[in-house]
KEKE-3310 file (N, C-alpha, C; in steps of 0.2 Angstrom, whole numbers, plus 5000, padded with zeros to 4 digits):
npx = (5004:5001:5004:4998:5002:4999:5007:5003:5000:4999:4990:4991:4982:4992:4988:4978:4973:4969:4968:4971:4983:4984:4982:4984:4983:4982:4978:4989:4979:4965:4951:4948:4939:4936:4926:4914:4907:4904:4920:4928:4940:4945:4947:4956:4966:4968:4971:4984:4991:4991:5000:4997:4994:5006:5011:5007:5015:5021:5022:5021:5019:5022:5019:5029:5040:5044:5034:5036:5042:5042:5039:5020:5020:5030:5025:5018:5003:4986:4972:4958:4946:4932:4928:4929:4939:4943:4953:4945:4946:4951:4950:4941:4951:4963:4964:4965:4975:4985:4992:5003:5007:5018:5025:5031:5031:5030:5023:5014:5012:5005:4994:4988:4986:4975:4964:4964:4961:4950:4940:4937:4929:4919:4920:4923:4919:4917:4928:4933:4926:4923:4926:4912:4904:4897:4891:4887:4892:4898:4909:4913:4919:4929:4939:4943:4948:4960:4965:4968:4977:4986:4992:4995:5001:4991:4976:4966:4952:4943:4924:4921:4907:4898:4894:4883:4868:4855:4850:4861:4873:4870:4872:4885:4894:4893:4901:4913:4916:4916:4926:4938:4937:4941:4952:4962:4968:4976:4965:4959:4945:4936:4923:4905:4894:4887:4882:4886:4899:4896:4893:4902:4914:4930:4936:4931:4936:4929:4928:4930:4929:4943:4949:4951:4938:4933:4937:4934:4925:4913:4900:4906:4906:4894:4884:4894:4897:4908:4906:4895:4895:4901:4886:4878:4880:4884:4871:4855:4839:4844:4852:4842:4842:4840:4841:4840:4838:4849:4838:4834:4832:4831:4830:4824:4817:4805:4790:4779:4789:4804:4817:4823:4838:4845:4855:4865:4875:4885:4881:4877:4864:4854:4862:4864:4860:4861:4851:4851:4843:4841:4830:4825:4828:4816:4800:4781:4770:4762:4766:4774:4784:4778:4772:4767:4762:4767:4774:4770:4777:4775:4786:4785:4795:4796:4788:4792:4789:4787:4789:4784:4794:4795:4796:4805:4810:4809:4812:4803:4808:4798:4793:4780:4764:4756:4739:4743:4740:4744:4745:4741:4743:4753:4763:4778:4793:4808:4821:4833:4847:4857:4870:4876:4888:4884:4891:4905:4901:4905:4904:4894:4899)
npy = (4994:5014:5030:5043:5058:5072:5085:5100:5098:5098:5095:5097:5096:5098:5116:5119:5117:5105:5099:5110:5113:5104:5099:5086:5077:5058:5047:5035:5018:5025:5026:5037:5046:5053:5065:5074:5082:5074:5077:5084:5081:5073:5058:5058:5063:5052:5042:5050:5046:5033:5032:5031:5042:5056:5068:5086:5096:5097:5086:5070:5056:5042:5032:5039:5039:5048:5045:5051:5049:5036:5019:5013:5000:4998:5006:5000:4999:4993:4993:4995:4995:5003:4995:4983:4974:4963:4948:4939:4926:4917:4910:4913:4909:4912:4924:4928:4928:4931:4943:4939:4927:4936:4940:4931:4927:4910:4895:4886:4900:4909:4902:4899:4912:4916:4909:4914:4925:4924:4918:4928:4935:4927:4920:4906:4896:4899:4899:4893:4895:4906:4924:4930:4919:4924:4937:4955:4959:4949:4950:4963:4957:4949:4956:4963:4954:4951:4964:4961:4951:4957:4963:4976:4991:5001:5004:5007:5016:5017:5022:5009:5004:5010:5003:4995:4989:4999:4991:4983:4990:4998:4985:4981:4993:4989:4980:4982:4992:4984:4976:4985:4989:4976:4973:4985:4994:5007:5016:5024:5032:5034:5043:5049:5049:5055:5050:5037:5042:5047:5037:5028:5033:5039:5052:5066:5072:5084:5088:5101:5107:5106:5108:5107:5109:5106:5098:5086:5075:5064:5069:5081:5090:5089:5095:5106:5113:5123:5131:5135:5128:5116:5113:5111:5099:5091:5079:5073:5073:5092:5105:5119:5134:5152:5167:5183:5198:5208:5211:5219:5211:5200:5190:5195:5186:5189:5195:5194:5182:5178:5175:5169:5178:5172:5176:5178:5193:5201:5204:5219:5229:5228:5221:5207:5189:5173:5162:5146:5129:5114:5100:5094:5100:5107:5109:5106:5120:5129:5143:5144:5150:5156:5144:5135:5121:5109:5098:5081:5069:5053:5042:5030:5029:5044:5059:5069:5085:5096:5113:5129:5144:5160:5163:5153:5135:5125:5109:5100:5086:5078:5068:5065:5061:5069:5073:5086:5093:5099:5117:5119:5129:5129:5129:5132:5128:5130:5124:5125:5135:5140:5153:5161:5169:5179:5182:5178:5164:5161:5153:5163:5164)
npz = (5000:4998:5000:4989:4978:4974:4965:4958:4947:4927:4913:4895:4878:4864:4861:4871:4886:4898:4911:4925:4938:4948:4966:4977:4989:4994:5008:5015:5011:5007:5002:4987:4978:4962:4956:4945:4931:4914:4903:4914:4915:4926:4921:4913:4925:4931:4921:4920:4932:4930:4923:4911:4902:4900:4909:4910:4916:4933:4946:4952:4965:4972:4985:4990:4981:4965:4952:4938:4925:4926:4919:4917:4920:4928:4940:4951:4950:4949:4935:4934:4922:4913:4901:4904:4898:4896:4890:4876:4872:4882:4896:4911:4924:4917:4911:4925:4929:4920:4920:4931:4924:4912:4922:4928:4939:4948:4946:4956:4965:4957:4955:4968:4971:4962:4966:4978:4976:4966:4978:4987:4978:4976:4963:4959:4952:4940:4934:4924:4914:4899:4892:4886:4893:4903:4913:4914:4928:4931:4924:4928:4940:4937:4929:4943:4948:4943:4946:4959:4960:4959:4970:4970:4976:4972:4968:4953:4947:4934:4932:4932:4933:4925:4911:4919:4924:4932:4947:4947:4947:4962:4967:4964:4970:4984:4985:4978:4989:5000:4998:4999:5013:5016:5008:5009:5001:4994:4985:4970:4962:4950:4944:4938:4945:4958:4967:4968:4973:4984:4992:4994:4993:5006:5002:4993:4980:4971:4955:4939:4923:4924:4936:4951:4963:4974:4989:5003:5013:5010:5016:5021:5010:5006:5019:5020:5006:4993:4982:4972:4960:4968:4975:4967:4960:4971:4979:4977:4972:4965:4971:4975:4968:4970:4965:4973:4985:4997:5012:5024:5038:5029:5012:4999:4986:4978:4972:4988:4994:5004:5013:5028:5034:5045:5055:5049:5047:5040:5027:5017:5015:4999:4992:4980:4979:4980:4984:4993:4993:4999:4991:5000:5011:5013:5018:5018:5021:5034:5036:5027:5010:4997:4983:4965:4963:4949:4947:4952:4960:4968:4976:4983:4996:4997:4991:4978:4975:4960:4960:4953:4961:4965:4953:4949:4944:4957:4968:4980:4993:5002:5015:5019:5012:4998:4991:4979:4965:4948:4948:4958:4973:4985:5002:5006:5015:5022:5030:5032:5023:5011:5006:4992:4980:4968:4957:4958:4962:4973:4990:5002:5020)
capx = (5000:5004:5001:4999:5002:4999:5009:5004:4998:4994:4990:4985:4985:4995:4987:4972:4973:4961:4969:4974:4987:4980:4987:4980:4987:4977:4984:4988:4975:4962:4948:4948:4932:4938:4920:4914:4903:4909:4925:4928:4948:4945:4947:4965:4970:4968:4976:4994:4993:4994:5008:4997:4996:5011:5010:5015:5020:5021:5024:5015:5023:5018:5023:5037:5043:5040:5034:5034:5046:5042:5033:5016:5022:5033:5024:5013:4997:4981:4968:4951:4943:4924:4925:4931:4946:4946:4950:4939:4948:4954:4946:4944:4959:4969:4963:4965:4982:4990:4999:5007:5013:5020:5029:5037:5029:5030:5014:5012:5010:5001:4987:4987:4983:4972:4961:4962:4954:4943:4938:4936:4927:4916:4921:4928:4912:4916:4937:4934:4922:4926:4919:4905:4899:4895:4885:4891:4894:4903:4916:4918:4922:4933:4941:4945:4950:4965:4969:4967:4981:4994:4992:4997:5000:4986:4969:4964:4947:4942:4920:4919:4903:4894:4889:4880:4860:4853:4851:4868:4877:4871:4876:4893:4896:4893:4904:4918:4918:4918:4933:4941:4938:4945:4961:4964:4972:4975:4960:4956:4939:4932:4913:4903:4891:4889:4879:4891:4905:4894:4892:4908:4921:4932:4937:4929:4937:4922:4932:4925:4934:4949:4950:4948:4933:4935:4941:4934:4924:4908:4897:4910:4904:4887:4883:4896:4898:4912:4903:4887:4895:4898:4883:4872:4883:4884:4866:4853:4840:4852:4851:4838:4845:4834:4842:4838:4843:4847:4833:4835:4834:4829:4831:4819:4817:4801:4783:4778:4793:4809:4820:4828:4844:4846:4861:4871:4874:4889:4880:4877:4857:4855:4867:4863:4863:4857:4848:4850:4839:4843:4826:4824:4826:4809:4792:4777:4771:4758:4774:4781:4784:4771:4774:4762:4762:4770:4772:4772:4780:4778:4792:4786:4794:4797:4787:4795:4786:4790:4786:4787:4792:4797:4797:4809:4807:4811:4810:4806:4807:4795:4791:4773:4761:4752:4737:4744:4737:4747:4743:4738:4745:4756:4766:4785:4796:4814:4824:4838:4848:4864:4869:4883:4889:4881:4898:4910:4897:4908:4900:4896:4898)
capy = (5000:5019:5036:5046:5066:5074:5093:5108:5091:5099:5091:5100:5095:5104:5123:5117:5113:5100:5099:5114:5115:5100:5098:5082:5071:5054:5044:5028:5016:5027:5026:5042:5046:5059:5067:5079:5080:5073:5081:5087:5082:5065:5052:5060:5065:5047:5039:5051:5043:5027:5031:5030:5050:5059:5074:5093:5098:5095:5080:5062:5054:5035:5027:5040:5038:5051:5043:5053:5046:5028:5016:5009:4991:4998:5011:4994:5000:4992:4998:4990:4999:5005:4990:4974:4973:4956:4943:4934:4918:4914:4909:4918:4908:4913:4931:4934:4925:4932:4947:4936:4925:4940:4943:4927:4920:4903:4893:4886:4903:4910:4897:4902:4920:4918:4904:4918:4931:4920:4916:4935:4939:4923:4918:4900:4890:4903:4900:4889:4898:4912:4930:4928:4916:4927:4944:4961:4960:4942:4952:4966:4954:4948:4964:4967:4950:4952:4968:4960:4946:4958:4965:4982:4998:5008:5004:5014:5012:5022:5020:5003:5002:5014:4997:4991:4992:5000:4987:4979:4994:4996:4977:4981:4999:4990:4975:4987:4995:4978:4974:4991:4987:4970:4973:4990:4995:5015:5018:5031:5030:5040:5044:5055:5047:5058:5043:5033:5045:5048:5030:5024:5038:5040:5058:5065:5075:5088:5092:5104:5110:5103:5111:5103:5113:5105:5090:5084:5069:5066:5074:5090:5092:5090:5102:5114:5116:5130:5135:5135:5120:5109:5113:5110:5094:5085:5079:5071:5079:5095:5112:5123:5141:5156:5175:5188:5203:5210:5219:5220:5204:5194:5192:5196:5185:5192:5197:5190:5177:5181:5172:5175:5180:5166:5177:5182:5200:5203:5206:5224:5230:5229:5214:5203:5185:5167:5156:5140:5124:5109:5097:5087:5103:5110:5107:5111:5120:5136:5146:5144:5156:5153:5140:5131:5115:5110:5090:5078:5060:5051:5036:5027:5031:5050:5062:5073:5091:5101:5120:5137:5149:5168:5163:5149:5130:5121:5104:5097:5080:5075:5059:5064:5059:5070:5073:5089:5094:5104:5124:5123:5134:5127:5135:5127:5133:5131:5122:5128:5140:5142:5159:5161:5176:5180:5184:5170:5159:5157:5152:5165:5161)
capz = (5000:4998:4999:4981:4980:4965:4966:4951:4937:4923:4906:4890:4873:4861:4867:4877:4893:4901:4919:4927:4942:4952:4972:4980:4994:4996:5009:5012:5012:5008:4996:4985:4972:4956:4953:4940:4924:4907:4901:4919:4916:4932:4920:4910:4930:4933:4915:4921:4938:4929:4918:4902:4897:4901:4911:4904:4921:4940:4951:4955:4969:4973:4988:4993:4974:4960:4945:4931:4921:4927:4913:4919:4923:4935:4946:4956:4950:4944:4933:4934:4915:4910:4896:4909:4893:4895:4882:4873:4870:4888:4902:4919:4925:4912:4912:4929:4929:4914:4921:4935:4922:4910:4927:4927:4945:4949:4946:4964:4970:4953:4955:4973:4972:4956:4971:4985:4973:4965:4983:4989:4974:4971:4956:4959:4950:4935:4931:4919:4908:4896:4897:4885:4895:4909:4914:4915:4934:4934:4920:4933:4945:4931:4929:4948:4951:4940:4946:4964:4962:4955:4975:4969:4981:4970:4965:4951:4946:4929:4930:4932:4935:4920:4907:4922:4924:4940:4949:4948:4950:4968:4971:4964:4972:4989:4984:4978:4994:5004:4993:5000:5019:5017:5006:5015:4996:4991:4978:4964:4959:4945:4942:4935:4949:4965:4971:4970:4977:4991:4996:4992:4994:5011:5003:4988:4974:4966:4948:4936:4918:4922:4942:4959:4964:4985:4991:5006:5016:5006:5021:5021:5002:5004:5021:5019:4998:4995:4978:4968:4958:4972:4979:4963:4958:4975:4982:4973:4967:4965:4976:4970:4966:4969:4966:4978:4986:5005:5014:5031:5040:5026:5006:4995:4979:4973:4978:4994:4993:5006:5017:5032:5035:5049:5058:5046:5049:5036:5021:5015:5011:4992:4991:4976:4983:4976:4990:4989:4997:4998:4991:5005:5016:5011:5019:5016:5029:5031:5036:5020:5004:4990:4978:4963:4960:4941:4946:4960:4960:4972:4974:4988:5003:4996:4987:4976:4971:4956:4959:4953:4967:4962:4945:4945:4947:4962:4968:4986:4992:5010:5018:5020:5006:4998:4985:4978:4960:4945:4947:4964:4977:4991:5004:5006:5022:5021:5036:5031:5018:5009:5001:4987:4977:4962:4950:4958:4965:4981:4996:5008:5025)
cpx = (5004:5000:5003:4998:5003:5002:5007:5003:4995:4995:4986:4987:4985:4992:4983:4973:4966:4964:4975:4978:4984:4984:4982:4986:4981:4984:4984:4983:4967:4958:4945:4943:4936:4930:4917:4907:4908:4914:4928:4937:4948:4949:4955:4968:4973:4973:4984:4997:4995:5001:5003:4995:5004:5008:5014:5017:5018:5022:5020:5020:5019:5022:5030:5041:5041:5042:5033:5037:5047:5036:5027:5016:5025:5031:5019:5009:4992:4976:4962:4947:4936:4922:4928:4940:4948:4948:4948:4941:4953:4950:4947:4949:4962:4969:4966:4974:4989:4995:5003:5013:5019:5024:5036:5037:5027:5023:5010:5009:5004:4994:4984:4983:4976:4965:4961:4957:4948:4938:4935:4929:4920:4913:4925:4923:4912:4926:4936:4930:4926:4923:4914:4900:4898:4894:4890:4895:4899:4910:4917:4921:4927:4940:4947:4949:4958:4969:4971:4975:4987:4997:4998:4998:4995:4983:4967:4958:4943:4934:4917:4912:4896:4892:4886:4874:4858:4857:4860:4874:4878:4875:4883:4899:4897:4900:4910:4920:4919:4926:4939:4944:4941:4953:4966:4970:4971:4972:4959:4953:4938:4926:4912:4896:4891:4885:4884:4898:4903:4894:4898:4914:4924:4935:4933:4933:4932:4928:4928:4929:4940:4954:4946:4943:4933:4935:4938:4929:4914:4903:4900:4907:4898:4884:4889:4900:4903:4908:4896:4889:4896:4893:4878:4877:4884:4877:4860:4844:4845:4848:4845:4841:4841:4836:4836:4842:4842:4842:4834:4837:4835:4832:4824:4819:4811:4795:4781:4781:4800:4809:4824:4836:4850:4853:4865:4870:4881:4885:4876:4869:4857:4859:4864:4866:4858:4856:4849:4849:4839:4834:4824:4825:4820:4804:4789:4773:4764:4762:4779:4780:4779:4774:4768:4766:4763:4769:4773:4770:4781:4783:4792:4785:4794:4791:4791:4790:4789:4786:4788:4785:4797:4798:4801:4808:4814:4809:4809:4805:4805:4793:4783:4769:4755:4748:4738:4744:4741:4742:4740:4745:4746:4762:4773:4792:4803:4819:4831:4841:4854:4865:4877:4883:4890:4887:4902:4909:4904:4904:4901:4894:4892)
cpy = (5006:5025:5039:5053:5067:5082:5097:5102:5096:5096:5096:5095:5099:5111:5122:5112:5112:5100:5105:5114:5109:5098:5091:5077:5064:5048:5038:5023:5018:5029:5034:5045:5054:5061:5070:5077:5079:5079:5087:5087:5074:5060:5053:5061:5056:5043:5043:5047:5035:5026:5033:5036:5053:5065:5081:5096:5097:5090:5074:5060:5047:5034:5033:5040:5042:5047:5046:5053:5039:5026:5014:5004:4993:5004:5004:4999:4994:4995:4996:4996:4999:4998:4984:4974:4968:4953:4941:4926:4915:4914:4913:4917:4911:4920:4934:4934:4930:4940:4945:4932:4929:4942:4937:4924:4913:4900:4890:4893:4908:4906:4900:4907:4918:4914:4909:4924:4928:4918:4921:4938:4932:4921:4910:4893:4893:4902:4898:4891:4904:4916:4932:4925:4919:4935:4950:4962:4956:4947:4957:4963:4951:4954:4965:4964:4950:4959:4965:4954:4947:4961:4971:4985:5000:5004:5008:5010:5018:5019:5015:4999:5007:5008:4992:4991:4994:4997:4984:4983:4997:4992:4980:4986:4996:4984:4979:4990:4990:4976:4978:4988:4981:4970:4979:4993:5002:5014:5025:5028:5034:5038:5048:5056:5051:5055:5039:5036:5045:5042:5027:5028:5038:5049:5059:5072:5079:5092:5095:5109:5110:5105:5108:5109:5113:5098:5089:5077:5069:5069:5080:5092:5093:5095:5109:5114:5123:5133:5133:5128:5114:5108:5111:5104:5091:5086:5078:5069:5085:5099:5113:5130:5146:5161:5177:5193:5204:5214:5217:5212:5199:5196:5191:5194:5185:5193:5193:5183:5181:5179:5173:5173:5176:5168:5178:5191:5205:5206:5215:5225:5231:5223:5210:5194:5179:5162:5152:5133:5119:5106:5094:5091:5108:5106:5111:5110:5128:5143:5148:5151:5151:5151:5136:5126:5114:5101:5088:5068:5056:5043:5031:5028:5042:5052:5067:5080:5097:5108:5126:5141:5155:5166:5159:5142:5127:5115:5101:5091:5079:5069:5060:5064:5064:5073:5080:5088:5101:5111:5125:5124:5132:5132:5132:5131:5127:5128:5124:5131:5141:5150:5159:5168:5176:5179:5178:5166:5155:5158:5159:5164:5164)
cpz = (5000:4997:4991:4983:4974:4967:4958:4947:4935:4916:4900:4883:4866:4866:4868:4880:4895:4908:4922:4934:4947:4957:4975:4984:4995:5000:5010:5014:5010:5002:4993:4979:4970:4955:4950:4933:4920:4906:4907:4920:4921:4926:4916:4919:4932:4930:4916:4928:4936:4924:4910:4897:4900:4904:4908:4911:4929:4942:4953:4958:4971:4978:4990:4986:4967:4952:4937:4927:4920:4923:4918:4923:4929:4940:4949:4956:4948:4943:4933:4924:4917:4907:4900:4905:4895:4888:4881:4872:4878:4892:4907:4920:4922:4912:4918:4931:4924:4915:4926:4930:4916:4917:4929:4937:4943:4951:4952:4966:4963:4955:4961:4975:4966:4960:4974:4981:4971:4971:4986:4982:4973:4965:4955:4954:4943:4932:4924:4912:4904:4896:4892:4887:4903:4907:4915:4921:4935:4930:4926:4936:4943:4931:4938:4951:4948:4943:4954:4965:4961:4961:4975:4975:4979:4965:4960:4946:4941:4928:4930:4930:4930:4914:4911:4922:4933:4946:4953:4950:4957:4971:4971:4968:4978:4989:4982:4986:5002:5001:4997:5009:5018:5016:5009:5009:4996:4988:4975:4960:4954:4942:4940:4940:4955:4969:4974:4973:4983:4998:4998:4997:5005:5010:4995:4982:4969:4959:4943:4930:4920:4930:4947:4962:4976:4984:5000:5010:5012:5010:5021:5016:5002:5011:5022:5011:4999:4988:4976:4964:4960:4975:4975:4961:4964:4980:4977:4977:4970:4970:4972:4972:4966:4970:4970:4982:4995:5006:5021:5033:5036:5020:5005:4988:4974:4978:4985:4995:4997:5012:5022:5031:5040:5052:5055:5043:5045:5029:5021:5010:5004:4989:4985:4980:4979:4984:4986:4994:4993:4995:4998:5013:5018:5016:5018:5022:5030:5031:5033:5016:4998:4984:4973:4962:4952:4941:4951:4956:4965:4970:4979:4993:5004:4990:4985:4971:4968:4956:4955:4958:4965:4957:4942:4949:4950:4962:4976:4987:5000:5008:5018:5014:5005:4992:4983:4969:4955:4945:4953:4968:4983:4996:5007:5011:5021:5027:5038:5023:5018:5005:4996:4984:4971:4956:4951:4960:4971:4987:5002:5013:5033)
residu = (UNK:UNK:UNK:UNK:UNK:UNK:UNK:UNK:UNK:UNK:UNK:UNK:UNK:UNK:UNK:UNK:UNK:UNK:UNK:UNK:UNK:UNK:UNK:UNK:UNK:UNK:UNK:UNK:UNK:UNK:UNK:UNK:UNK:UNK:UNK:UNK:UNK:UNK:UNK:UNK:UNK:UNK:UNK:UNK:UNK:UNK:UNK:UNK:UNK:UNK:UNK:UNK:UNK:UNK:UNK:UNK:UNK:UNK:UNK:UNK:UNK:UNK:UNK:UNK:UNK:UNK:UNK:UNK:UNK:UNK:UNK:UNK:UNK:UNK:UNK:UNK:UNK:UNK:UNK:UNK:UNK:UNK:UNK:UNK:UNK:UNK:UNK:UNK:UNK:UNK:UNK:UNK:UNK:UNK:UNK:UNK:UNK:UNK:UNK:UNK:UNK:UNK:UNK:UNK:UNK:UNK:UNK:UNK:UNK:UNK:UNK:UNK:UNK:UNK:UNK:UNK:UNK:UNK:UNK:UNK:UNK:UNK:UNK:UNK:UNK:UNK:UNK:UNK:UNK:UNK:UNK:UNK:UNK:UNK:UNK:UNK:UNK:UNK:UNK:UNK:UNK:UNK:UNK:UNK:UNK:UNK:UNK:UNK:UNK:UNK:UNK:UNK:UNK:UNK:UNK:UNK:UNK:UNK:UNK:UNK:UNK:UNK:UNK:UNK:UNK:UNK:UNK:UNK:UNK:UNK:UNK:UNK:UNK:UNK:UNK:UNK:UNK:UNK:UNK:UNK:UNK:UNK:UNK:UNK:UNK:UNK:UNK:UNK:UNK:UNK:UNK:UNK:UNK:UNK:UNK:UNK:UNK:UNK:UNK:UNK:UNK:UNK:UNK:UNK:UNK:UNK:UNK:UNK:UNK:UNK:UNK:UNK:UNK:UNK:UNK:UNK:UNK:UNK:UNK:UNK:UNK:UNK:UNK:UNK:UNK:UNK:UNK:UNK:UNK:UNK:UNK:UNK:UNK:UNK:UNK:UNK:UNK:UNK:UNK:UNK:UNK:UNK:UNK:UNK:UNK:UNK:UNK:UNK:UNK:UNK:UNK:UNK:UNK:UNK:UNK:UNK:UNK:UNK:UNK:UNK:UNK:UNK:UNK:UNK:UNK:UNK:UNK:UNK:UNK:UNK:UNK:UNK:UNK:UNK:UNK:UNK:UNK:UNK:UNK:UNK:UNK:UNK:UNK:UNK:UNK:UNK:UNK:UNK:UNK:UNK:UNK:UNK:UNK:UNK:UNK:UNK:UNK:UNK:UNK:UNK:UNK:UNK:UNK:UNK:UNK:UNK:UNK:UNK:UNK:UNK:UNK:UNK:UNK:UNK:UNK:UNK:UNK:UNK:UNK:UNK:UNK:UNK:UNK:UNK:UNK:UNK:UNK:UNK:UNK:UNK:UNK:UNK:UNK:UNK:UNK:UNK:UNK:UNK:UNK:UNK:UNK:UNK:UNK:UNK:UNK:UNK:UNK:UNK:UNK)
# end
């Protein structure tokens, strides 16, 4: 195992840069989620960490060891892939085997390890098969068990679990992170998922255009957000956003609609300021600020209602069940409130 430290990476290609100045320490042991929308730069941050982009400047350090002139083979990574990237013509065994024996281990202990993962992963009723004859889930486990026997320092885990259906990616999300607790490997996960960061992750990486946006504990992320894009990117449904300006105690974000100010006693009257409510911090309540009705889904244990409130749609999600009808008029009270700043959407505190 080993701690990984990235100083100032950045990678362009020719004159566009995809990752800007990136500092991170993941330490040893510790399961780490990269997470971001498409083209966020995570999934190239991750490919220099293994060796297979080169970087156009700054430092990776693996293990106390900087790698950035060291090939792939030899920085003790493994990579679990999106596509499994198995072969087609060899059996599990063989699959999960074949970079031990490219290593030139002795078949006693080869057989051994490719048994103890097979064992940890169950997959030992599946060796002898090929990976046509099994499901998208047994290939990850395909996939993991191979990176599992090469008992790397660093886990790196590019998506894994994006060709899976619902369902199976739950199982896998939970089985990945029993994986973690057992082997006690460094990991670097990358998702576009903030479900799966959230579940998973021991720290979590919020990237955004090619920049670490905050780095911390997926709870650190979700109640205290440093900007508007970790705040509308982690939590699920997102934040809802509702300009408005200072007036005395409170904001005001339109007619008969305005917030209090719940203590904070910095801001300047006239202030231009974006509330922002969490779904699931809403109720409806007689208390509240006036909202219509646009849709309502329930999902079981939750309902979810879609409104318009001062002009722009929101969404809240309660426990309590209720027959609520598109264009009627509810009243939705706030439990709590975040504020940002309008121009550089940095959280104010």
């Amino acid at each position: 195992m080993a701690a990984v430290t990235l100083r100032g990476v950045h990678k362009s290609f020719g004159s566009t840069a995809v990752v800007h100045g990136v500092d991170l320490s993941i330490r040893d042991g510790e399961f780490c989620v990269l997470v971001g929308p498409s083209g966020c730069g995570k999934s190239t941050l991750l490919r220099m960490i293994a060796g297979l982009e080169e970087i156009t400047g700054g430092q990776i350090d693996i293990g106390g060891r900087v790698v950035n002139d060291i090939a792939p083979k030899e920085r003790d990574i493994a990579m679990v892939f999106q596509n499994y990237a198995l072969y087609p013509h060899m059996t599990v065994r063989d699959n999960m085997a074949f970079s031990l024996k490219l290593a030139n281990v002795p078949k006693a202990q080869m057989d051994q390890r490719v048994a103890d993962a097979a064992g940890i992963l169950g997959l030992h009723e599946y060796l002898d098969r090929y990976p046509r004859q099994l499901s998208g889930g047994q290939r990850q486990r395909v996939a993991m068990g191979r990176a599992i026997v090469r008992k790397p320092q660093v886990f790196l885990f590019d998506e894994p679990l994006s060709n899976l259906d619902a369902k199976l990616r739950v199982q896998m999300r939970t089985e990945i992170k029993e994986l973690h607790q057992r082997l006690k490997t460094t990991s670097i996960y990358v998702t576009h998922d903030q479900i799966e960061a959230m579940t998973m992750a021991d720290k979590i990486v919020v990237m955004n255009a090619g920049r670490v946006e905050q780095i911390g504990t997926p709870l650190e992320c979700y109640d205290n957000p440093a900007n508007l894009f970790v705040a509308g990117f982690i939590g699920s449904p997102a934040m809802n956003f509702i300009p408005g300006k200072v007036s005395g105690a409170s904001i005001d974000a339109g007619p008969g609609v305005s917030f209090p100010l719940q203590g904070r006693t910095n801001l300047r009257p006239g202030s231009e300021v974006i509330v922002g409510v969490r779904p699931e911090h809403f109720a409806v309540a007689a208390g509240g600020v006036p909202a219509e009705v646009v849709v309502v889904e329930p999902t079981g244990a939750d309902t979810h209602i879609y409104c318009k409130l001062a002009g722009v749609e929101v969404s809240a999600v309660v426990r309590e069940r209720h027959e609520f009808h598109p264009g009627e008029n509810i009243r939705l009270a706030p439990q709590s409130t975040f504020l940002f700043e309008p121009a550089s959407g940095a959280r104010l505190a």
